[in-house]
N, C-alpha and C positions, 0 to 999 in steps of 0.2 A: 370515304375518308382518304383512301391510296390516293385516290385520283386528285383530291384535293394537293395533296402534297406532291405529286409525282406533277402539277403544271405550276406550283410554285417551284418547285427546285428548275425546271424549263423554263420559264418566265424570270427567272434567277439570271439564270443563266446564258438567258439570251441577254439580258442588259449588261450584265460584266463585258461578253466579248463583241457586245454595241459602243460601249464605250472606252476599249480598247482601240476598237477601232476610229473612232471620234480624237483621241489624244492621237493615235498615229498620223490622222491628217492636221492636226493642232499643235505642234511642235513650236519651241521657240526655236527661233532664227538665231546661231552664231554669228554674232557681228566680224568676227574675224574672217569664219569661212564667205559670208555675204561681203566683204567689202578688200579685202585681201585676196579671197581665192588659195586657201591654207587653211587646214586646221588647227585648231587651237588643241591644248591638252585635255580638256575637258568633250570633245567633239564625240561622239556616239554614245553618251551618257543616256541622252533620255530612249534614245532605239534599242539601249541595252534592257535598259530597263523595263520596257512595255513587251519585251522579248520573252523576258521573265516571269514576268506577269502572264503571260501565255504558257511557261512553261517548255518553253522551248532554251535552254542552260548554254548548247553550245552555240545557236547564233549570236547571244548573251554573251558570252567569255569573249568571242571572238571579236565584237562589235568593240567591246570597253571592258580589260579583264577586273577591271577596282569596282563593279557594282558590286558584287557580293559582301567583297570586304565595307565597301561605305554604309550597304546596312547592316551591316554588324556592327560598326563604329556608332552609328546613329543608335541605333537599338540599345545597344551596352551603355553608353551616353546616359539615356533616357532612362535606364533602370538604374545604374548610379547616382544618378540626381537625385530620386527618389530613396534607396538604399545606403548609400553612403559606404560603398566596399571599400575595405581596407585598403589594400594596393591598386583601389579603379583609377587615380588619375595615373599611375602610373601606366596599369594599361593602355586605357584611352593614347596615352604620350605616344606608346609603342606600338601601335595599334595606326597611327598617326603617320609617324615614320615611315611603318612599310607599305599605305596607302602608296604614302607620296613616293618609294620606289618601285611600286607598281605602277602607277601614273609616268615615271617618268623614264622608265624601262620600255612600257612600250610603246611612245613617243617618241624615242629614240630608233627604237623598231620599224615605227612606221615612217620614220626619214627615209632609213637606211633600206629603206625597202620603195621608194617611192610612193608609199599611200599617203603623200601628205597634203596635195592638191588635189583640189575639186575638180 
């Protein structure tokens, strides 16, 4: 019976980081950075993401520091809908706000630093 479950959790678990790896060569294309040669604000979202997914927090921060906060915002979103908390859309509001000065603190960052060409 171990063995039963010791090559399901390995068979698990080779597929997760098979298809980590399948979305890492599957990426959608920024039309900005494709057709401009510049990123956009949004540019390392999905590399942040599959980062984290791996477990790996600070290639993750470093890539796009508003993943963590986005799913938070989505999460909290999602169970407000459903719960109806008393001060949630206020959250969500302010929750929203410091996204968007995340996003656009280090975009500013990455100007001023020349990472903003491909």
């Amino acid at each position: 019976m171990q063995m039963n479950v010791d090559l399901l959790i390995l068979a698990t678990g080779s597929w997760y980081f098979r298809s980590l790896d399948w979305l890492q060569h599957h990426l959608f294309t920024c039309p900005s950075k494709k057709y401009l040669h510049i990123d956009c604000p949004g540019c390392g979202l999905q590399r942040s993401f599959i980062y984290l997914l791996r477990g790996d927090f600070s290639n993750s921060w470093s890539l796009y520091p508003a993943t963590v906060p986005l799913i938070l915002l989505v999460g909290f979103t999602l169970v407000h809908l459903r719960l109806k908390f008393r001060y949630g859309e206020d959250i969500i509001k302010y929750l929203q706000i410091g996204i968007g000065i995340i996003i656009f603190s280090f975009y500013v960052y990455k100007i001023l630093n020349h990472k903003l060409t491909a």
